[in-house]
C-alpha positions in Angstrom: 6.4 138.4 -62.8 8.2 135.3 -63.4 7.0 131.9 -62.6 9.6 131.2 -59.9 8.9 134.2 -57.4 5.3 134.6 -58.0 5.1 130.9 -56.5 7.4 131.8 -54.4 5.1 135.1 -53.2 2.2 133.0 -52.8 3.6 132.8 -48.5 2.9 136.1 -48.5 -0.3 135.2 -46.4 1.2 133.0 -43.7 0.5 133.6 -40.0 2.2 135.3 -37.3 5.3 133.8 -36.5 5.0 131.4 -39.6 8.4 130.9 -41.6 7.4 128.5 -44.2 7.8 129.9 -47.8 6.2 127.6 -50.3 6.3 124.4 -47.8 9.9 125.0 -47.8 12.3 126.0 -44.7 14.1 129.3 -44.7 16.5 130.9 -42.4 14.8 132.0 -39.3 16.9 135.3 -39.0 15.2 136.2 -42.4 12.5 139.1 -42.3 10.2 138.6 -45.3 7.6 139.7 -43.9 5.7 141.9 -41.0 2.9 138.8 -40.7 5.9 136.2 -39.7 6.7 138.5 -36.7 4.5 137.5 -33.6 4.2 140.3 -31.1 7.0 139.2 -28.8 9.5 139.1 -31.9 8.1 142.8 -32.7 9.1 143.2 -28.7 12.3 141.8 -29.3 13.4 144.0 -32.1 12.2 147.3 -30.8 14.1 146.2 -27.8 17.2 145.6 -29.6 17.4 147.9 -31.1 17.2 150.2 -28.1 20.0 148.5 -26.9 21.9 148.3 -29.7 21.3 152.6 -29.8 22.7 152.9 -26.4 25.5 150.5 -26.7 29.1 151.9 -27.0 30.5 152.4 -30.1 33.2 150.3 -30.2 31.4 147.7 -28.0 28.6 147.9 -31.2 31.6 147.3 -33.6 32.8 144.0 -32.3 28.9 142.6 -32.3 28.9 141.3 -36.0 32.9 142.1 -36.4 34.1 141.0 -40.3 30.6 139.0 -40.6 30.2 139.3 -44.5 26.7 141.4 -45.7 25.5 141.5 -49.3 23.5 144.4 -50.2 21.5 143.0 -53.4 19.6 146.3 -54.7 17.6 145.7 -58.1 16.1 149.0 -58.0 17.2 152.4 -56.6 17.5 153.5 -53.0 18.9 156.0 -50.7 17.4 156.0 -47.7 17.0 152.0 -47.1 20.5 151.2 -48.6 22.7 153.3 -46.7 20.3 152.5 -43.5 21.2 149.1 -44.0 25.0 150.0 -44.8 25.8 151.8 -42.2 23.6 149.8 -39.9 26.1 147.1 -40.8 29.0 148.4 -40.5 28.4 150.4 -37.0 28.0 146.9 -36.0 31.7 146.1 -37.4 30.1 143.8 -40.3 31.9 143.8 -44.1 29.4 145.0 -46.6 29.5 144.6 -50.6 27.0 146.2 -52.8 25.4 144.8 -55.8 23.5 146.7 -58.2 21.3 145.7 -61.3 23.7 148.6 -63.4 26.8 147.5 -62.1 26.7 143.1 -62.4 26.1 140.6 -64.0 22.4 141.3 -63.2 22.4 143.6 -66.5 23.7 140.8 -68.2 20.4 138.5 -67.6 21.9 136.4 -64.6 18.9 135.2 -62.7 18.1 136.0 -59.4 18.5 132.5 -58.1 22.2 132.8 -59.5 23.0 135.4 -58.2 22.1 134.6 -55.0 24.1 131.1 -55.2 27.2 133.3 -56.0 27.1 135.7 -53.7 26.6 132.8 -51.1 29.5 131.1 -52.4 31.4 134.1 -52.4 31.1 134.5 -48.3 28.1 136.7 -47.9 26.1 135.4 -45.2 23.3 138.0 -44.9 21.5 139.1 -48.4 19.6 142.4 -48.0 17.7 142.3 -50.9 15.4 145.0 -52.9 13.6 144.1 -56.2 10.9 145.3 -58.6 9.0 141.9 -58.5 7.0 140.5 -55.3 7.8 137.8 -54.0 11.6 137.8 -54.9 13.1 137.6 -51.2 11.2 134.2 -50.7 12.7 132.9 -53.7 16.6 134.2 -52.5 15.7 132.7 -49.0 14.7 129.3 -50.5 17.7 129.3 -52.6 20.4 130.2 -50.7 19.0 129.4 -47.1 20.5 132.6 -46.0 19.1 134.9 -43.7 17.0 137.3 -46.3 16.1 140.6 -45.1 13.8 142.2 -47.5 14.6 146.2 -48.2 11.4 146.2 -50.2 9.8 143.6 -52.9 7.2 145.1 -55.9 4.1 146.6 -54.0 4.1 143.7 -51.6 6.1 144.9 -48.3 8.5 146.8 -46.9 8.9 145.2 -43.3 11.8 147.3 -41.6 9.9 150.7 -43.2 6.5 149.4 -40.7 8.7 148.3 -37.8 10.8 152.0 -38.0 7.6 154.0 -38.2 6.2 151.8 -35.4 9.3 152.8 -33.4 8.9 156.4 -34.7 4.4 156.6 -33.6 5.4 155.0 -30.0 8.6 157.6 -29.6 6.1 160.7 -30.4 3.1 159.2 -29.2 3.4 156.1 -26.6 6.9 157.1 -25.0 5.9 155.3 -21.5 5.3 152.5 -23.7 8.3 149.4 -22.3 6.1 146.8 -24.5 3.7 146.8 -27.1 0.4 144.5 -26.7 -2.7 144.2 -28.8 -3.8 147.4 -27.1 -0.7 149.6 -27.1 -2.3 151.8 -30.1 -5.4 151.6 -29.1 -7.1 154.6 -29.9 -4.7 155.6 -32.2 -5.6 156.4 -35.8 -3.1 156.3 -38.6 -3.8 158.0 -41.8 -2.0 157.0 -45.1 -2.4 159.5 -47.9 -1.6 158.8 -51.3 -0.8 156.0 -53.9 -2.1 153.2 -52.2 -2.1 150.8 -55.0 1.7 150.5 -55.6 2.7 151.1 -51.9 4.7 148.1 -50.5 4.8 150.9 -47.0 1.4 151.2 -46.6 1.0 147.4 -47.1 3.2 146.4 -44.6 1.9 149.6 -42.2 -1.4 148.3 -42.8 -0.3 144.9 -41.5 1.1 145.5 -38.6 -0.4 148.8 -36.6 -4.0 147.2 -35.9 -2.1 144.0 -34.4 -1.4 146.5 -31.6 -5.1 147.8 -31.9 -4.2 150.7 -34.2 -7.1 152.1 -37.0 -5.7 152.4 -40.3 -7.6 154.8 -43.4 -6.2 154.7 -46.6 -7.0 158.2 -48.3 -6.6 158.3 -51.9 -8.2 158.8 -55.2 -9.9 155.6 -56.9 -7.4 155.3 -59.4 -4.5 155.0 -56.6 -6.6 153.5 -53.9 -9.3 150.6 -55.1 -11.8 149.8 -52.7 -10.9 146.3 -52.4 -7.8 147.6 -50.6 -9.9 147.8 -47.4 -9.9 144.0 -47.2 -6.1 143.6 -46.2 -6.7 142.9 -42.4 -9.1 144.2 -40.0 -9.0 147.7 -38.6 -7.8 149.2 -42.1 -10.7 151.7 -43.3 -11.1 153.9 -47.0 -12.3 157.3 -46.6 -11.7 159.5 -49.8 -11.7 162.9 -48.1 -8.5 164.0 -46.9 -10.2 166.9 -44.7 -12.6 164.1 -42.9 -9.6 161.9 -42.6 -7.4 164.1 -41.0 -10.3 165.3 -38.4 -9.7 161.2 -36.8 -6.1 161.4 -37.3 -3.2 161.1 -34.4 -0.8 159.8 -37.3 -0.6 161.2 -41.1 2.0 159.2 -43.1 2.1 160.7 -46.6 3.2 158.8 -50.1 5.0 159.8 -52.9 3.2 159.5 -56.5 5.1 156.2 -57.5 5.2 157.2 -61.4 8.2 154.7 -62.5 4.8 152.1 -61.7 2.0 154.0 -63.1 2.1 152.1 -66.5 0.4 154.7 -68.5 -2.3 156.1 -66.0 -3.4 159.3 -66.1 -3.0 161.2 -63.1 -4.2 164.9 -63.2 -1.7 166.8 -60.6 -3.1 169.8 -60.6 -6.6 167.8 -59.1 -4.5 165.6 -56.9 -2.6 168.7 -55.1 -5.8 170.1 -54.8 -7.3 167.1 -52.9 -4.5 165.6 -51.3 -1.5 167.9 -50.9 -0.8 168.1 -47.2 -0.1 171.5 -46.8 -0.1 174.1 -43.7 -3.6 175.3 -43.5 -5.2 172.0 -44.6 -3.5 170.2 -41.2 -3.5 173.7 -38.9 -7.5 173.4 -39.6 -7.9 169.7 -39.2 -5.1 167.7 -37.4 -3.2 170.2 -35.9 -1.9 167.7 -33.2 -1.0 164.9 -35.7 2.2 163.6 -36.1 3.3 163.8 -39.8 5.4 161.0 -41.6 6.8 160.1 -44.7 8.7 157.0 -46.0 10.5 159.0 -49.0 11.9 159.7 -51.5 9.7 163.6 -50.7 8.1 165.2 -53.5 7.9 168.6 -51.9 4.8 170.6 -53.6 3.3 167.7 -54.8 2.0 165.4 -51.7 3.8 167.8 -49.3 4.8 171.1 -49.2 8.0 172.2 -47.5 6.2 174.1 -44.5 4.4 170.9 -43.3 8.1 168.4 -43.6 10.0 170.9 -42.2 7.3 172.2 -39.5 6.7 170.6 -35.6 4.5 168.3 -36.7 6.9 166.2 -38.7 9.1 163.1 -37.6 10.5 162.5 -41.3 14.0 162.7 -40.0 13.4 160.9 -37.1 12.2 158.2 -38.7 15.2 157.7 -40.6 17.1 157.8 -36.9 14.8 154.9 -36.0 15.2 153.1 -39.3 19.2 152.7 -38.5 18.6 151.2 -35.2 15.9 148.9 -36.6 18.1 147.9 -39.1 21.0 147.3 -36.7 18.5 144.9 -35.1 17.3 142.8 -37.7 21.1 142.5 -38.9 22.4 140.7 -35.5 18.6 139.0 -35.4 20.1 137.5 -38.6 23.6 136.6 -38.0 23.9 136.6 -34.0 24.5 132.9 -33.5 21.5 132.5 -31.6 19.5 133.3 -34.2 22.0 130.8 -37.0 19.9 127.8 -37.3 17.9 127.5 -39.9 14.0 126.2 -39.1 14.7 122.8 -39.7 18.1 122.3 -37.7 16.6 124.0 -34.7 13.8 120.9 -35.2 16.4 118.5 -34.3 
C-alpha cells in the first residue's frame, strides 16, 4: 500500500460522527466511512432517501440539475457504478466516468493528481473505488471534495451497509419510522463466506449492532481468522453454517474474492460442501431468513440459483434500495446545506 493512503487509512477508527482524516478537515458531505455516521445521520439518509424515492420525477431532476459528478473507478464494478450513475443523473446531475484502463491512471498518474485534475476540471463530487484502503481519505484530504467511497481494499463499503440496512428493515422492521440502538434487537445477521477480504461484511459488521443487531461471520479459517471477532461488539465466529443458520433472521452470502486470494489454496469442492447455501440446507434450518447478497453472484459456488431466485431472497431488492441510498448520499454531498466543509462551518 503506499505510504500516502495507508497514513491516510489510519482514521479508519474514528468515532461516530467524527470527520477528521489524519488531523486534517474534509468535506462533511463526504462518506468514508459507516463509523462517521451517528445514528441520526443514518436517520437522515434512510429518510432521504425515502423521499427522494417518492419524489416526482422531474421534481428529482432539478434537485442537483448540471451539478458536475466524477465517477473515479480503479477497479471494476457494475452494480455500485451504475447505482451511483443513474442515482446521479435521476437527480439531474452531469456524470463523467474515469477508469484505471481508459486514463491517465494507466499511465502512473497518482491518485492525488488525479483527483487535483478532475477538481480543476469542474467535478464537485468524486465517487471513488480503489484496490488500496484508505484511498478515499487521501482524495478527501487532497481535493476537499465531498468523497463518497464506492468501496476501498477490504476496508469498507459504506453505501453497500446503509442499502442492506434499508433492505433488513423493508423485509423485516417495515413499522420501523426510526432506527435506535434497539431497532434490531433481536435480530441476527449471518455473513457467510470470505470474510478476510470483505470490505461488505466490514462495514455490515460496523454498523448493524449500533442498532442492537448480532453479527456471526461463518467461514472457513483460511477466509475468516478469528481475530475478526474483535471488530466491534456484538459480531460473533461460529464455523458451522448449519448452527449458524438455526439463529439466523438475516443470511447475507459472499462471493469467493479470487482476484485477492494471492496464492491461497482454496479447495471448492470442500467449500461448496460446507458453505454453499443451497435449498435444503436453508428449508431445514432458516427457512424464514431473509437471504442477501452484495454481488457480483457466483451461482453453484456460494449460492445456487434455487435459493437467489427463491422467496427468501431480497438480492434485487437490494439493489432497488442501493439507488435510493445513493441518491441520498449524492444531495447529502452537494445540497448546499451540506457545502461547507468542517472547518468553514467552525466559523
Amino acid at each position: 500500500m503506499p505510504a500516502k493512503i495507508k497514513k491516510a487509512a489510519k482514521s479508519r477508527a474514528a468515532k461516530p460522527g467524527s470527520n477528521a482524516a489524519g488531523g486534517s478537515s474534509y468535506h462533511t458531505g463526504s462518506a468514508l466511512s459507516v463509523t462517521h455516521f451517528t445514528l441520526d445521520d443514518v436517520n437522515s439518509i434512510l429518510a432521504l432517501a425515502s423521499k427522494l424515492e417518492a419524489m416526482p420525477i422531474q421534481r428529482r431532476a432539478q434537485l442537483l440539475s448540471k451539478r458536475r459528478v466524477a465517477l473515479l473507478f480503479y477497479e471494476s464494478s457494475t452494480r455500485t457504478r451504475t447505482s451511483f450513475e443513474l442515482a446521479a443523473k435521476s437527480l439531474g446531475a452531469d456524470t463523467v466516468l474515469v477508469s484505471a484502463l481508459s486514463s491517465s491512471i494507466e499511465k502512473g498518474e497518482s491518485l492525488k493528481d488525479t483527483g487535483i485534475t478532475l477538481r480543476a476540471l469542474g467535478a464537485e463530487c468524486i465517487i471513488l473505488r480503489h484496490p488500496n484502503s484508505g484511498a478515499p481519505y487521501l482524495l478527501a484530504q487532497t481535493t476537499g471534495l465531498p468523497i463518497l467511497n464506492a468501496g476501498d481494499g477490504t476496508h469498507e463499503h459504506p453505501s453497500q451497509a446503509l442499502l442492506d440496512l434499508r433492505t433488513i428493515l423493508a423485509r423485516l422492521h417495515k413499522s420501523a419510522r426510526t432506527v435506535t440502538d434497539r431497532t434490531l434487537q433481536g435480530t441476527t445477521v449471518t455473513i457467510v463466506g470470505d470474510i478476510l477480504h470483505s470490505r461488505v461484511a466490514r462495514s455490515n459488521a460496523l454498523l448493524l449492532p449500533r442498532l442492537g443487531a448480532k453479527v456471526l461471520f461463518c467461514g472457513p479459517q483460511a477466509l475468516l481468522p478469528a481475530d475478526a471477532a474483535e471488530i466491534g461488539p456484538g459480531v460473533e465466529i461460529e464455523r458451522n453454517l448449519e448452527r449458524a443458520l438455526q439463529r439466523s433472521n438475516v443470511v447475507m452470502m459472499l462471493r469467493i474474492q479470487r482476484e485477492r486470494l494471492a496464492g491461497m489454496q482454496l479447495d471448492l469442492d470442500e467449500y461448496i460442501a460446507r458453505y454453499q447455501l443451497d435449498a435444503a440446507r436453508l428449508a431445514a434450518h432458516a427457512p424464514k431468513a431473509v437471504v442477501l447478497h452484495p454481488g457480483p453472484m457466483i451461482r453453484g459456488l456460494e449460492i445456487t440459483s434455487e435459493v437467489a431466485d427463491g422467496p427468501n431472497s431480497a438480492v434485487a431488492e437490494q439493489v432497488e434500495h442501493g439507488t435510493a441510498i445513493r441518491m441520498a448520499l449524492l444531495f447529502r454531498a452537494l445540497h448546499p446545506i451540506a457545502s461547507k466543509s468542517r472547518k468553514q462551518r467552525k466559523k
